[in-house]
PDB file of N, H, CA, C and O in Angstrom:
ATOM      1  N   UNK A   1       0.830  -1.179   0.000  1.00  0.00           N
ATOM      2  CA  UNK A   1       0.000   0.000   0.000  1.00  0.00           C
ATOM      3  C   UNK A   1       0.877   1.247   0.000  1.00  0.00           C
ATOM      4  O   UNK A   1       1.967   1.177   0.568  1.00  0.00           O
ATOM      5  N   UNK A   2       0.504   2.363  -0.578  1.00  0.00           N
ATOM      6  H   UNK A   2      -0.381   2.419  -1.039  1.00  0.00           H
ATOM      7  CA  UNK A   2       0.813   3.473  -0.890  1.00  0.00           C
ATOM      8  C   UNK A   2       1.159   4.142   0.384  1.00  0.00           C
ATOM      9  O   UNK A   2       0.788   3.509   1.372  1.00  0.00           O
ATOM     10  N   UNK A   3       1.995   5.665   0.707  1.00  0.00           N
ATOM     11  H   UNK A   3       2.296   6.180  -0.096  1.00  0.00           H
ATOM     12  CA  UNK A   3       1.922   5.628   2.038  1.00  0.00           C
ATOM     13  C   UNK A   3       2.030   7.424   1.769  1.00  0.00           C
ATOM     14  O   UNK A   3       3.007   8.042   1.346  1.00  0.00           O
ATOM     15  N   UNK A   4       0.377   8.088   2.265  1.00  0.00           N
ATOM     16  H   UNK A   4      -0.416   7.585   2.608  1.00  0.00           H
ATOM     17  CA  UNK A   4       0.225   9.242   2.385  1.00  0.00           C
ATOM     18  C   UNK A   4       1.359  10.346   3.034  1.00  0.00           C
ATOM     19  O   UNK A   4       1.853  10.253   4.158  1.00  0.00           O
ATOM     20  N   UNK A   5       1.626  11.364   2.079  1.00  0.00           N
ATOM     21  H   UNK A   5       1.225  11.439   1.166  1.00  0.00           H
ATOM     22  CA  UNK A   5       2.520  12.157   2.622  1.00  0.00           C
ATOM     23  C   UNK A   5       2.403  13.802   2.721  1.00  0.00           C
ATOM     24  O   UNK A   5       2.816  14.484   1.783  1.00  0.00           O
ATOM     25  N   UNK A   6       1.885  14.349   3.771  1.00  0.00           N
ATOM     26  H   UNK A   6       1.550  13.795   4.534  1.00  0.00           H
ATOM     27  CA  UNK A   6       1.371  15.796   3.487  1.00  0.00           C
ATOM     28  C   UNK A   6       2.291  16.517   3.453  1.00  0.00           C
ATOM     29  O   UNK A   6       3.276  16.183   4.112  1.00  0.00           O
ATOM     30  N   UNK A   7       2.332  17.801   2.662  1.00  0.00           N
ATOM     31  H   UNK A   7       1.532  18.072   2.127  1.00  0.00           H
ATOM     32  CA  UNK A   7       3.564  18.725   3.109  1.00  0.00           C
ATOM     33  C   UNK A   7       3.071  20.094   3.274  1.00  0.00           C
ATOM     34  O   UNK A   7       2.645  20.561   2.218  1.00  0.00           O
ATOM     35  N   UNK A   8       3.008  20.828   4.224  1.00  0.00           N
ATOM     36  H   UNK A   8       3.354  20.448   5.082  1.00  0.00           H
ATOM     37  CA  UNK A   8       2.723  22.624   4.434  1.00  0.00           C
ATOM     38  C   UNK A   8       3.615  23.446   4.503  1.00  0.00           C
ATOM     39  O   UNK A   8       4.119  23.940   5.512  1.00  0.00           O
ATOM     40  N   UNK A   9       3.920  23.683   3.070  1.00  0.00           N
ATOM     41  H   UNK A   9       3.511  23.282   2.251  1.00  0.00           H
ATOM     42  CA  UNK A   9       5.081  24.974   3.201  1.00  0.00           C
ATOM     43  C   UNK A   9       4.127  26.305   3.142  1.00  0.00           C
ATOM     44  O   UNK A   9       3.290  26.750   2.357  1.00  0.00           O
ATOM     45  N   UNK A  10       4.553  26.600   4.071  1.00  0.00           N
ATOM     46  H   UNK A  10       5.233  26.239   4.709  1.00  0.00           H
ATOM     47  CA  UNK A  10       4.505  27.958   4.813  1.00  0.00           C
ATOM     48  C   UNK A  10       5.185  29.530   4.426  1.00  0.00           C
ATOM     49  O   UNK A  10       6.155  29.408   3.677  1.00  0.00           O
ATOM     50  N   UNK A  11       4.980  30.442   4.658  1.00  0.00           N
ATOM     51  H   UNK A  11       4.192  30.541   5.266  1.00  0.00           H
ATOM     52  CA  UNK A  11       5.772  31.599   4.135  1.00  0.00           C
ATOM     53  C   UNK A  11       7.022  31.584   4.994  1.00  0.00           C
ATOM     54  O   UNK A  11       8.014  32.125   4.505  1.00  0.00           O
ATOM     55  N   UNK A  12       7.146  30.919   6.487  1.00  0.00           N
ATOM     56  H   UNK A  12       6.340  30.480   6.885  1.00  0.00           H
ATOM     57  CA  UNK A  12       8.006  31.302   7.087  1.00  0.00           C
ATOM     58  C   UNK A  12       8.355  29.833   7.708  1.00  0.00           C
ATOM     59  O   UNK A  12       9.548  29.541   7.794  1.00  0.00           O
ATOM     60  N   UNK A  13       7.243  28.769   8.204  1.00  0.00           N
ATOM     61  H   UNK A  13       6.274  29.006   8.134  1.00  0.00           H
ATOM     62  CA  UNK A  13       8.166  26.962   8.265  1.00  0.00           C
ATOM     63  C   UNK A  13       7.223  26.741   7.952  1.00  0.00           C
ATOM     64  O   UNK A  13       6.128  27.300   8.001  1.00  0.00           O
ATOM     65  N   UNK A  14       7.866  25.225   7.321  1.00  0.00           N
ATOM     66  H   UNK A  14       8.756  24.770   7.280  1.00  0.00           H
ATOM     67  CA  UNK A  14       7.093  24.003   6.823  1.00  0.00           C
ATOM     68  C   UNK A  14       7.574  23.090   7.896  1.00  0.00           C
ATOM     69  O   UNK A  14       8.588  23.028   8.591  1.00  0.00           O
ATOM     70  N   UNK A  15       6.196  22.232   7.744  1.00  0.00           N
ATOM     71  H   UNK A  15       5.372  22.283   7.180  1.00  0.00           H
ATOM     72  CA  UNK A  15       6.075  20.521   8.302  1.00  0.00           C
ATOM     73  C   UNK A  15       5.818  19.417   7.012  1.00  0.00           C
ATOM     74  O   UNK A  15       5.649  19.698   5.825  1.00  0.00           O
ATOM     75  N   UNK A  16       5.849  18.104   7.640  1.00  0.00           N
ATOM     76  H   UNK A  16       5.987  17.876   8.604  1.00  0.00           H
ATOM     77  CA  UNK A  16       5.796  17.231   7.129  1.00  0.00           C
ATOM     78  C   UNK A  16       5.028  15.759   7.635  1.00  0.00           C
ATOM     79  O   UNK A  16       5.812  14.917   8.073  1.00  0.00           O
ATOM     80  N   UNK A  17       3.521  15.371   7.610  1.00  0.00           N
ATOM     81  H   UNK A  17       2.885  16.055   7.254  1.00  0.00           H
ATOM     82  CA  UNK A  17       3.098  14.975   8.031  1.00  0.00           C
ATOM     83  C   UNK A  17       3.161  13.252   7.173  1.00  0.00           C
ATOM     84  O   UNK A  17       3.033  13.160   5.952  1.00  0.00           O
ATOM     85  N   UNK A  18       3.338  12.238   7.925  1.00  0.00           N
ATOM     86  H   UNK A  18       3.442  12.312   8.917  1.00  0.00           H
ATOM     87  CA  UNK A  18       2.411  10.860   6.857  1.00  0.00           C
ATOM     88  C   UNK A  18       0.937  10.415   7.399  1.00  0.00           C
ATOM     89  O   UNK A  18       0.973  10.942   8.511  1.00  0.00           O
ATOM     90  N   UNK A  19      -0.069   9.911   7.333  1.00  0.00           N
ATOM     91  H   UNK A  19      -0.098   9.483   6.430  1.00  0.00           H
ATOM     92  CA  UNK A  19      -1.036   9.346   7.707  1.00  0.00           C
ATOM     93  C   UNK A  19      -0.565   7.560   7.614  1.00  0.00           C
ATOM     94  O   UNK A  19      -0.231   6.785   6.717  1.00  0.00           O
ATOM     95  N   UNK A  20      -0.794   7.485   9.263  1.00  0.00           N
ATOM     96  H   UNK A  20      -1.065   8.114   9.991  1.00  0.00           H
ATOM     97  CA  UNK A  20      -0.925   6.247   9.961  1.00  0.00           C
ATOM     98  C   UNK A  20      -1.961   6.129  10.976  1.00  0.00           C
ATOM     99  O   UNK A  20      -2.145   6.887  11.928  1.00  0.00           O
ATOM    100  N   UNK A  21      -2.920   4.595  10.504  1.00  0.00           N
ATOM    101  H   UNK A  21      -2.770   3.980   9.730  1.00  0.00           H
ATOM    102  CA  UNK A  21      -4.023   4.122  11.513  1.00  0.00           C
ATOM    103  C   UNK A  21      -5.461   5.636  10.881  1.00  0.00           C
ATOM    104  O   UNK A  21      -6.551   5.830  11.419  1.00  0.00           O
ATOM    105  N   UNK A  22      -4.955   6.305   9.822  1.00  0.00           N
ATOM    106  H   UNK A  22      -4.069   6.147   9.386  1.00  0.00           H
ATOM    107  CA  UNK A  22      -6.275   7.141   9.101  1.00  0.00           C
ATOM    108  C   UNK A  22      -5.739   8.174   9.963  1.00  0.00           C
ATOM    109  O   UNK A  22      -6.579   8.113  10.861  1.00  0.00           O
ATOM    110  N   UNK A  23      -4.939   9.069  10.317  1.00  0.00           N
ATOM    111  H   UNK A  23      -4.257   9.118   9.587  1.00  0.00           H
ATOM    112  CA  UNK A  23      -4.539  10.109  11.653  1.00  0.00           C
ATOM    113  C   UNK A  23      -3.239  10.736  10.700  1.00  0.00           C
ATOM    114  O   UNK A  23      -2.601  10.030   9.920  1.00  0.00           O
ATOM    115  N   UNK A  24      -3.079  11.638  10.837  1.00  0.00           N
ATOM    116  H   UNK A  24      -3.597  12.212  11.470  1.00  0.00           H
ATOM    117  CA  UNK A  24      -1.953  12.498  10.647  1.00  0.00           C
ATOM    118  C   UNK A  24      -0.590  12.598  11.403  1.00  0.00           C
ATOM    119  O   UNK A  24      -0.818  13.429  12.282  1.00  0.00           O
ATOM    120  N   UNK A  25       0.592  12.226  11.514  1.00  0.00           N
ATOM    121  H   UNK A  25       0.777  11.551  10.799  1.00  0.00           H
ATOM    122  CA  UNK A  25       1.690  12.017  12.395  1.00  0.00           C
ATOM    123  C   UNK A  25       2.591  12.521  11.741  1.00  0.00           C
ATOM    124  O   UNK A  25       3.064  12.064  10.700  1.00  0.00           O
ATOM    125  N   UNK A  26       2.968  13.703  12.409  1.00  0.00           N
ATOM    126  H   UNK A  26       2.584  14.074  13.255  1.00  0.00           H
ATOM    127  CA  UNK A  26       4.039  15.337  12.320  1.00  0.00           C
ATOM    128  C   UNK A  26       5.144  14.223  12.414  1.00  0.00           C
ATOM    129  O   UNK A  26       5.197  13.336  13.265  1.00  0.00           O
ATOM    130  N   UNK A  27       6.369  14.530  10.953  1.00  0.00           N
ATOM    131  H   UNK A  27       6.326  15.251  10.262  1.00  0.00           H
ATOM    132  CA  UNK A  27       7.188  13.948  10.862  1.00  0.00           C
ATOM    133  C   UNK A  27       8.406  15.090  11.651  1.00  0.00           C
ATOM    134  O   UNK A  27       8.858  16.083  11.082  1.00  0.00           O
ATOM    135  N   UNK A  28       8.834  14.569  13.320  1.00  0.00           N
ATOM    136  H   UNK A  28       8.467  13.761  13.782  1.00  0.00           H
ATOM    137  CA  UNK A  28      10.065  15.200  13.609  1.00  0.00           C
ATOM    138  C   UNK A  28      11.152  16.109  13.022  1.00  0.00           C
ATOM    139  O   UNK A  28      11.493  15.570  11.969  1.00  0.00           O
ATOM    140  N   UNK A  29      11.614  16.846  13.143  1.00  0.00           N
ATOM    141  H   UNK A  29      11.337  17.284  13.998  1.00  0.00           H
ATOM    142  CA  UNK A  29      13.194  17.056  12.631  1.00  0.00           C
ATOM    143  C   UNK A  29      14.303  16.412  13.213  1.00  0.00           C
ATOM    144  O   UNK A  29      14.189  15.571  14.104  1.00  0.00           O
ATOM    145  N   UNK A  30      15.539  16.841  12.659  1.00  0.00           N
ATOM    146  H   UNK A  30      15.632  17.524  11.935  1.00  0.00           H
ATOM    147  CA  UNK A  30      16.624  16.247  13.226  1.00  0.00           C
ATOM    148  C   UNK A  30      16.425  16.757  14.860  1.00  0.00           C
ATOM    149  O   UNK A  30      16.448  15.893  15.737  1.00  0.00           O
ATOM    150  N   UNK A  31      16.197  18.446  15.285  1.00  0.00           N
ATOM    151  H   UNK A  31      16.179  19.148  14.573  1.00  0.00           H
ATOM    152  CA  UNK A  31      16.381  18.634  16.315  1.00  0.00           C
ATOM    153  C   UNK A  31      15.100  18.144  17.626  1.00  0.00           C
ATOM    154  O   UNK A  31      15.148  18.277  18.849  1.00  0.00           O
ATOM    155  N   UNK A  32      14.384  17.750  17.030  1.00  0.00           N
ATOM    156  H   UNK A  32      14.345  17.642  16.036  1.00  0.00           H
ATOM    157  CA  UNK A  32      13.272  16.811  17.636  1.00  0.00           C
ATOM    158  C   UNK A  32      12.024  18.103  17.741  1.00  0.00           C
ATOM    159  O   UNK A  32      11.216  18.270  18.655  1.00  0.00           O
ATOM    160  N   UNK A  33      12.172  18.795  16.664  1.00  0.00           N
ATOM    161  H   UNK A  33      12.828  18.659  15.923  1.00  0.00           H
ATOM    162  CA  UNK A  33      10.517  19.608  16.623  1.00  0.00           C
ATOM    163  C   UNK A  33       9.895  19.557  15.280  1.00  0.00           C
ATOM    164  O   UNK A  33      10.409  19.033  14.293  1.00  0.00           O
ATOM    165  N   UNK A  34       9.005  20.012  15.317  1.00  0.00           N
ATOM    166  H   UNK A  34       8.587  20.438  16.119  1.00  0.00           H
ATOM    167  CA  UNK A  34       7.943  19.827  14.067  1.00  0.00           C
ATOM    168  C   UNK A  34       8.249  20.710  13.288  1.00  0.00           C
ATOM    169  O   UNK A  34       8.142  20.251  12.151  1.00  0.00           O
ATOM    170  N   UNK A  35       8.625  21.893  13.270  1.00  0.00           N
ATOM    171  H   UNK A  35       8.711  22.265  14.194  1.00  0.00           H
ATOM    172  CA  UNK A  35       8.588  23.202  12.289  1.00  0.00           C
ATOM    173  C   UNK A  35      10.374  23.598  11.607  1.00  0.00           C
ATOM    174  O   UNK A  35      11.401  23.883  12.223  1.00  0.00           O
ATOM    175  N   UNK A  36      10.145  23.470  10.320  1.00  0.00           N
ATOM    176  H   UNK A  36       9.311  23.239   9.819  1.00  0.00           H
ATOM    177  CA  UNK A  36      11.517  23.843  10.084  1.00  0.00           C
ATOM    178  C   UNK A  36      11.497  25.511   9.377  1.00  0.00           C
ATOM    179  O   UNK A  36      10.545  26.047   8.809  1.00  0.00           O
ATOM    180  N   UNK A  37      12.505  25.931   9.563  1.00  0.00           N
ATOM    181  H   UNK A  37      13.278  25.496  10.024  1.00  0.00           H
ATOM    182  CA  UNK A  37      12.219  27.542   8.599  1.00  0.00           C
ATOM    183  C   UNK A  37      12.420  27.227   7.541  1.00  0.00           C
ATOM    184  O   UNK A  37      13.302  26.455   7.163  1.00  0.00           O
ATOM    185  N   UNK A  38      11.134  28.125   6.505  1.00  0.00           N
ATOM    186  H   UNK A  38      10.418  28.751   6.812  1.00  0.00           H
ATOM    187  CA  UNK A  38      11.230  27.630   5.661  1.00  0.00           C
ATOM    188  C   UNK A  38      12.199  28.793   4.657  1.00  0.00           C
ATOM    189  O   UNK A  38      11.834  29.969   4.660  1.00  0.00           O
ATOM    190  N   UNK A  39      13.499  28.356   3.773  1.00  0.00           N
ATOM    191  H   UNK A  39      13.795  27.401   3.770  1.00  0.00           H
ATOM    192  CA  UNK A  39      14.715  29.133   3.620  1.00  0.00           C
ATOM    193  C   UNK A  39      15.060  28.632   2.083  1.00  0.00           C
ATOM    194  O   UNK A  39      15.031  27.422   1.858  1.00  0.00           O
ATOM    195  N   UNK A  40      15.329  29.393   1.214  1.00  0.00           N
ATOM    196  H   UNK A  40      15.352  30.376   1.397  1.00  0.00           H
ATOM    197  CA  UNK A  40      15.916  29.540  -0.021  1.00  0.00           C
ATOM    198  C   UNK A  40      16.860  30.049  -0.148  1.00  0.00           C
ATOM    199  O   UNK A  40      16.864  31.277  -0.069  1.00  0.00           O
ATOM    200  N   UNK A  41      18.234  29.244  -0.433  1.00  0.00           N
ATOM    201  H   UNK A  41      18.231  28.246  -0.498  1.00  0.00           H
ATOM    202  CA  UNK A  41      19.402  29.819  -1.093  1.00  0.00           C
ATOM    203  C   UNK A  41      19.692  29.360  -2.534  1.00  0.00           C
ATOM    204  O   UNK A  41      19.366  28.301  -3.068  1.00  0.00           O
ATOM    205  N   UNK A  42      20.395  30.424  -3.051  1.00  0.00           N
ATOM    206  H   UNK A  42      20.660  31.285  -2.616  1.00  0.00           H
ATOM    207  CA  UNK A  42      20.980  30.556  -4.501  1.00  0.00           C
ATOM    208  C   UNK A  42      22.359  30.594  -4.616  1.00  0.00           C
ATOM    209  O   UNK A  42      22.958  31.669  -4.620  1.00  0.00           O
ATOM    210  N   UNK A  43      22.999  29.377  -4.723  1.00  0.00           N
ATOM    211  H   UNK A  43      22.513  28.504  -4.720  1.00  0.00           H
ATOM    212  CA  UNK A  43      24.332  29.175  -5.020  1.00  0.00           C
ATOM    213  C   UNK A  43      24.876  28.769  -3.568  1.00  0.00           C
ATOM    214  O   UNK A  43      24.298  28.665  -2.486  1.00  0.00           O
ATOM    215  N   UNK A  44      26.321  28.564  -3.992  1.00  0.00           N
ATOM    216  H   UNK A  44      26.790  28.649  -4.871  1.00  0.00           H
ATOM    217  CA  UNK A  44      26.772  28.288  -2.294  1.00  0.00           C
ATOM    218  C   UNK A  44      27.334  29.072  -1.493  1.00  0.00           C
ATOM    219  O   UNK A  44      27.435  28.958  -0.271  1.00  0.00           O
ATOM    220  N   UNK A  45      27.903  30.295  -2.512  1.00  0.00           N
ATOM    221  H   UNK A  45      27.821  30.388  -3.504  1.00  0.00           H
ATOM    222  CA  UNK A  45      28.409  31.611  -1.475  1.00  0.00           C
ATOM    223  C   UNK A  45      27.403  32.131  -0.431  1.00  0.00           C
ATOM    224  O   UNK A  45      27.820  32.702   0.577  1.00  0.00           O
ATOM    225  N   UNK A  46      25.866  31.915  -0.688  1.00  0.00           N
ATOM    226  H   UNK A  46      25.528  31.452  -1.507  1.00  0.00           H
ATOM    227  CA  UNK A  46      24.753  32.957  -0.071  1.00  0.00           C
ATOM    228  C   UNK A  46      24.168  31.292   0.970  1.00  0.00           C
ATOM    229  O   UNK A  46      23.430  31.398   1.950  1.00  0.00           O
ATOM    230  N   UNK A  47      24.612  30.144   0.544  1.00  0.00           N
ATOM    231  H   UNK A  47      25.211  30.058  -0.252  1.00  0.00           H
ATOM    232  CA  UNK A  47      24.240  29.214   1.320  1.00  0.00           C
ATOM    233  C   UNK A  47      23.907  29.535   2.653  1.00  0.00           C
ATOM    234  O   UNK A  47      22.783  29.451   3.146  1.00  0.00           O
ATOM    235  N   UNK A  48      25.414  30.078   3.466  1.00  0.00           N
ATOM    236  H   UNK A  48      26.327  30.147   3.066  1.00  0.00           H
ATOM    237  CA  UNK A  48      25.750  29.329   5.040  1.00  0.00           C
ATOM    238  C   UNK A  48      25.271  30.577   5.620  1.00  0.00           C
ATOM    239  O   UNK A  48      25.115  30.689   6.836  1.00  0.00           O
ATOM    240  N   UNK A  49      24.962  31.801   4.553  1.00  0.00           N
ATOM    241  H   UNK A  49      25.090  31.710   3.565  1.00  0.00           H
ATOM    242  CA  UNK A  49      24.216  32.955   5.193  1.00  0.00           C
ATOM    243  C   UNK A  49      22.708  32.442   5.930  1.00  0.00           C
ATOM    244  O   UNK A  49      22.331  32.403   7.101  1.00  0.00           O
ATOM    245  N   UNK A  50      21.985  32.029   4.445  1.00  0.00           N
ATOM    246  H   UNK A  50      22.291  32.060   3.493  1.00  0.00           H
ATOM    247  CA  UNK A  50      20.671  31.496   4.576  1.00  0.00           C
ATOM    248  C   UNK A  50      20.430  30.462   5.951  1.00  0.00           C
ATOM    249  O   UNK A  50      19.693  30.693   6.910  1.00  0.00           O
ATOM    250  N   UNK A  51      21.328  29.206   5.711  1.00  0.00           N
ATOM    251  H   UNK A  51      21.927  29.018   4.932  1.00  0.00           H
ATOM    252  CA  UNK A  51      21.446  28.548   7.207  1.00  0.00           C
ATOM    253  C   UNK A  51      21.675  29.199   8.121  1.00  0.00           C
ATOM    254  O   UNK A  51      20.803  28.852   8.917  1.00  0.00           O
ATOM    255  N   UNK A  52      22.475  30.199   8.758  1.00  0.00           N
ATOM    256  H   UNK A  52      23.183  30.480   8.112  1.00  0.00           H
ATOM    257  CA  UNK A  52      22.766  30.926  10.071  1.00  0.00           C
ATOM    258  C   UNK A  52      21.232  31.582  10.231  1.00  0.00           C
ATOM    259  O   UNK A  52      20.591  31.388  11.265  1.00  0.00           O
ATOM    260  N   UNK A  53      20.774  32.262   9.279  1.00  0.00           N
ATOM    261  H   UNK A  53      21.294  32.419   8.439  1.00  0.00           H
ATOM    262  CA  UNK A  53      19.349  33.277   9.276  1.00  0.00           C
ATOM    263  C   UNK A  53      18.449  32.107   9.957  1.00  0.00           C
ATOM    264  O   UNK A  53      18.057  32.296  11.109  1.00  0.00           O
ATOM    265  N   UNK A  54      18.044  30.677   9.156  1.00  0.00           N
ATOM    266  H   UNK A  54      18.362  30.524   8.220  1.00  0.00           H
ATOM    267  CA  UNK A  54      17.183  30.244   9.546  1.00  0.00           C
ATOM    268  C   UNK A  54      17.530  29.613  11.083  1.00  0.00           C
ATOM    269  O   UNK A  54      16.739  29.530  12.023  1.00  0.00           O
ATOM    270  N   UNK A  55      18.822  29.230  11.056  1.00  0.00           N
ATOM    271  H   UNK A  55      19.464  29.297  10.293  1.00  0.00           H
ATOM    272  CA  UNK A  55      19.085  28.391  12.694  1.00  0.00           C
ATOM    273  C   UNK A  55      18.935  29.599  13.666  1.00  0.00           C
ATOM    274  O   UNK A  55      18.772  29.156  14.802  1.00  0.00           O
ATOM    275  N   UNK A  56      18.929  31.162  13.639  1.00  0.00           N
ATOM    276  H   UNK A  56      19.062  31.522  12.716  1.00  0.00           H
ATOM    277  CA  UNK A  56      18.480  32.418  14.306  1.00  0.00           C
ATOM    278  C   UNK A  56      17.211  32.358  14.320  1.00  0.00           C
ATOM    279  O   UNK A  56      16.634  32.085  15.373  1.00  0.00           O
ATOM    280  N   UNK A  57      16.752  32.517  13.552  1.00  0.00           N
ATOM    281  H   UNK A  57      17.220  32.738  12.696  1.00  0.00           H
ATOM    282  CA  UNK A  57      15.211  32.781  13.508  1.00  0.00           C
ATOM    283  C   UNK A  57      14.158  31.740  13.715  1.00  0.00           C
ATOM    284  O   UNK A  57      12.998  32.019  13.413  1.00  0.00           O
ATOM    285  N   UNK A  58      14.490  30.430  14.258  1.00  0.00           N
ATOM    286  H   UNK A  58      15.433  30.203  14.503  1.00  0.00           H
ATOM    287  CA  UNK A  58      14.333  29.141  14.404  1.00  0.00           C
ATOM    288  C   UNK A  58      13.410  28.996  15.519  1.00  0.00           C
ATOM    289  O   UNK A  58      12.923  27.867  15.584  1.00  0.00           O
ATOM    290  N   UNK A  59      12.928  30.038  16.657  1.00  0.00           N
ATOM    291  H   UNK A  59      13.324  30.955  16.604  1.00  0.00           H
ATOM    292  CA  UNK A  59      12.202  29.779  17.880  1.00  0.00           C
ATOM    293  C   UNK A  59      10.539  29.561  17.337  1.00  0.00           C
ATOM    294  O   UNK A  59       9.649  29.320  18.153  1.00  0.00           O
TER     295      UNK A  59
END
C-alpha cells in the first residue's frame, strides 16, 4: 500500500506529516521539533548565510 505524505510549506516553516491508523503524524526534525524555517538559497556563497538566518530565527 501506498503511504500518504502531506507537506505545508509555509511563508516562514514548513512541516511534514504521513497518515498512519487514518490520523496524521508530524514527521520530527533532526532537532526533535515539528517546524523547520522555511529558507531559499541561490548558489553556495549565499548558502551558510541562509542557514545561520534560519538556525536564528528558528524559535
Amino acid at each position: 500500500m501506498a503511504r500518504i505524505v502531506g507537506i505545508d510549506l509555509g511563508t516562514t516553516k514548513w512541516v511534514v506529516a504521513v497518515v498512519q491508523g487514518g490520523n496524521p503524524v508530524v514527521i520530527p526534525t533532526a532537532a526533535g521539533g515539528t517546524l523547520c524555517p522555511s529558507i531559499v538559497a541561490f548558489g553556495v556563497r549565499h548558502r551558510h548565510r541562509c542557514v545561520e538566518a534560519g538556525v536564528a530565527g528558528s524559535d
